[in-house]
N, C-alpha and C positions, 0 to 999 in steps of 0.2 A: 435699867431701862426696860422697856417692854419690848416684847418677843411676839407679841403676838400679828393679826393682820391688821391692813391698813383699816384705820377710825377706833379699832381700840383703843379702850381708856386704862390707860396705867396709872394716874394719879387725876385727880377734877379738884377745880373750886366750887362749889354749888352745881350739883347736876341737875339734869331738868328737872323740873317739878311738874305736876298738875295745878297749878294755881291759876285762879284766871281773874283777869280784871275785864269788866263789861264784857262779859262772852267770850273775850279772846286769852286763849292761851298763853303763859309767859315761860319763856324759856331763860334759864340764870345761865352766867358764864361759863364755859366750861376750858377745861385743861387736861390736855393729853397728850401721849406719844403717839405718833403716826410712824407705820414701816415702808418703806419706799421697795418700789420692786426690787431693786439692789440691795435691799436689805438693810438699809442705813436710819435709826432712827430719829424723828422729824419733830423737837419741840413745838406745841399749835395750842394756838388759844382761839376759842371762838365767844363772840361777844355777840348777842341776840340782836344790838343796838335798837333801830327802829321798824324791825320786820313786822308785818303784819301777815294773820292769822285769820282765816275765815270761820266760817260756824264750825266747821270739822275738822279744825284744826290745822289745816294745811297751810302754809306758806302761798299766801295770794298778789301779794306786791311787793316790792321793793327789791331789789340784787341784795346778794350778799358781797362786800368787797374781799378778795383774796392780796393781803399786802405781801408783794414781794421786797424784802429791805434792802440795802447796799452793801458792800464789803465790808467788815466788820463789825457792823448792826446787829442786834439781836432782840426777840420777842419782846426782851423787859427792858429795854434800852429806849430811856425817855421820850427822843425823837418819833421811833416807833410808835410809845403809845400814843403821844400825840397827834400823829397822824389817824391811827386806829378811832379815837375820840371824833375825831371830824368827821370821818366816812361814817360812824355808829349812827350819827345827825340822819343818814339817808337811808340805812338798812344795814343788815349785818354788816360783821367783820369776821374773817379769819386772818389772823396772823401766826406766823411760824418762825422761826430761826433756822437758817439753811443748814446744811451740814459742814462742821468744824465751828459753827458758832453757837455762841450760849450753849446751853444743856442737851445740842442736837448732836448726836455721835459721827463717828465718819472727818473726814478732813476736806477742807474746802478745795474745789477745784476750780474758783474762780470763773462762776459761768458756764461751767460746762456739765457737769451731771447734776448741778440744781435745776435741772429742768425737772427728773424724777422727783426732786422735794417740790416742787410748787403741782406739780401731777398729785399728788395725794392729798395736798392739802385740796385744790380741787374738789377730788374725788370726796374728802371727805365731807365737803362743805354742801355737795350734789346729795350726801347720805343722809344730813341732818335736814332735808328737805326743800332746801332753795334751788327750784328750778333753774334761776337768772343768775347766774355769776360774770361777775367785773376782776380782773386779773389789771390790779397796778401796784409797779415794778419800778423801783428808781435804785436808776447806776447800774451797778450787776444787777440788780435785779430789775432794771427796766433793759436787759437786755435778754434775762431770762424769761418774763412775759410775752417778748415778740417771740421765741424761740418756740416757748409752749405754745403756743397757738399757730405757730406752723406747723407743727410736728404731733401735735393731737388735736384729731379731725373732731368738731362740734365738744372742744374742752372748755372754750369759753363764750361770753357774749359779749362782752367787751372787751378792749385793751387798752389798757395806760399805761403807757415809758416815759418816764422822765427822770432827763437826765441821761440817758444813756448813749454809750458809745454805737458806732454806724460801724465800724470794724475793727479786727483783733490786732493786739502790737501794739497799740499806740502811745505810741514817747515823746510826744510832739508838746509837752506842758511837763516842767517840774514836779507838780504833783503824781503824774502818772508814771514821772522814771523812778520816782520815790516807790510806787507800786509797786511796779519790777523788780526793785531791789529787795520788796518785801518778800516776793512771791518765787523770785528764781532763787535766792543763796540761801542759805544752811544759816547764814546768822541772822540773814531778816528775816528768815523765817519764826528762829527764837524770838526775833523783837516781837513777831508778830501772833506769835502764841501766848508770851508771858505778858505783852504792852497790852495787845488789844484782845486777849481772849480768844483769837481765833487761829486756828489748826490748820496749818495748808498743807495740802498731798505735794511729794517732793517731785512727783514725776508731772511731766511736759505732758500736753494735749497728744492723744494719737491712740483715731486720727485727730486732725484739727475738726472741731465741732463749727456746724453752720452758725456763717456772720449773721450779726443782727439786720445788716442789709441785705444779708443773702434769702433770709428770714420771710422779712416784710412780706415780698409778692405773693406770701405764699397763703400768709393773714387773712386777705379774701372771702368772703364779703363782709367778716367777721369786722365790727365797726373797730377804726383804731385808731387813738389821740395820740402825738407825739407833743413831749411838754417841753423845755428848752431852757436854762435861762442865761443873759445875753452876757451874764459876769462868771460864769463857770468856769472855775479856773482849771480843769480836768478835760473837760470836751468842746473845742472851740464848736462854732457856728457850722462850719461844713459837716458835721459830725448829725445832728439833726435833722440840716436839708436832706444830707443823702439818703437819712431815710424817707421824709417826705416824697423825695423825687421818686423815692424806689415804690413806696403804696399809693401813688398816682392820687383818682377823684375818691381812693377806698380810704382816704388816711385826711386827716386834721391837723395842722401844725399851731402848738401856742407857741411864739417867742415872746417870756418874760422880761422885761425891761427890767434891770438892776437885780437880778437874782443873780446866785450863786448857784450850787451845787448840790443837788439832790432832797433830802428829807430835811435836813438843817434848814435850808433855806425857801422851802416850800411854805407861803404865808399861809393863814390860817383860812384868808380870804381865794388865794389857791385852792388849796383843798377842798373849801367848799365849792368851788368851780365846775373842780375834777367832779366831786363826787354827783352834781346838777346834770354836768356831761354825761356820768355814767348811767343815772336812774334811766335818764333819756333816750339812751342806747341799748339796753341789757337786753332787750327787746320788750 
């Protein structure tokens, strides 16, 4: 893996070119390692999708989206792309793999230092020239978007959580003490290295990293959608409002009717929603 700093390119599929269709510039997909200030290396694809280019090449419209994925999601991981594909419809994508997932080094800590993997993909996404960036985050990673955007002042211009939990602990659903068990023992942990591909760090929060409620207020004025759906079998309905309740008139709430749970169950017809919401907001 690469060693070097953050937006270095350790390996690419088609790097930019100079090619241009009617006067505008096109940029091919690209693939790399990104280094996190902690030093933990960040699998990142970035896909041009539908950015536009003025006469001098600049990036002139459209956000790019920054997808943050869920617990044991990764860059190449179908749902992923699929999502990626939707948001391409509006303007770039960067996508990444957190760390202890896919080809990203380091072990997951569940929300808590993926805030420095979604910081660089950021940052790098800011390097390859998009002014406008949209940070959306489903599950842990719609808890990791509200976090980045409290805690790094003008990091983003939108915000999308969906899906995500309102506070830390939560064992209130079978699916999420299934979590715990993944995440706290020594053999869910194997399950959950060898099952799902993903690394978890053996040691506990500390300190405990700010809640995604604790988060929100702090989001301001920075625009912020909370996405919800009403069959989640993971995060019941309180889990949403309170963050609602907590970004007051600064915050959006969708409740999905018959939805499920995160990237899976984000329709297509969703995604395009989000991404309508986000062009609209990036500023």
């Amino acid at each position: 893996m690469s060693s070097g700093a953050a937006g270095h390119v350790a390996r690419s599929t088609d790097c930019p070119n100079s090619e241009t269709t009617a006067g505008t510039p096109v940029r091919a997909q690209l693939r790399t390692f990104l280094r996190t200030d902690d030093g933990v290396t960040i699998d990142a694809v970035y896909d041009p999708g539908t950015a536009v280019y003025d006469a001098s090449g600049t990036l002139s419209a459209h956000p790019v989206f920054v997808v943050a994925h869920g617990f044991t999601g990764a860059v190449d991981r179908p749902h992923v792309r699929r999502v990626a594909q939707a948001f391409a419809r509006h303007g770039a994508v960067v996508t990444f793999s957190f760390r202890g997932h896919g080809a990203s080094g380091g072990r997951s800590t569940v929300g808590d230092r993926e805030v420095l993997d979604l910081a660089v993909a950021v940052r790098w996404a800011r390097q390859l020239g998009h002014a406008r960036v949209a940070t959306v985050g489903f599950s842990m990673g719609g808890s990791v978007v509200l976090r980045h955007a409290a805690l790094y002042e003008a990091g983003t211009d939108a915000v999308v959580s969906v899906s995500a939990p309102a506070r830390w602990y939560y064992r209130g659903t079978a699916p999420m003490r299934r979590l715990h068990w993944l995440v706290t023992r020594p053999e869910g942990r194997a399950v959950s290295r060898y099952g799902f591909g993903t690394r978890i760090h053996h040691r506990d929060w500390d300190p405990v990293p700010l809640s995604p409620v604790e988060a929100v207020p702090r989001i301001a004025p920075t625009p912020l959608l909370i996405v919800h759906g009403d069959a989640d079998g993971y995060f019941p309905l309180d889990h949403p409002r309170m963050l609602a309740a907590a970004a007051g008139d600064q915050g959006e709430l969708w409740l999905e009717p018959d939805m499920g749970h995160a990237e899976h169950a984000a329709s297509d017809a969703l995604l395009a929603r989000i991404g309508e919401w986000a062009v609209g907001r990036a500023g």
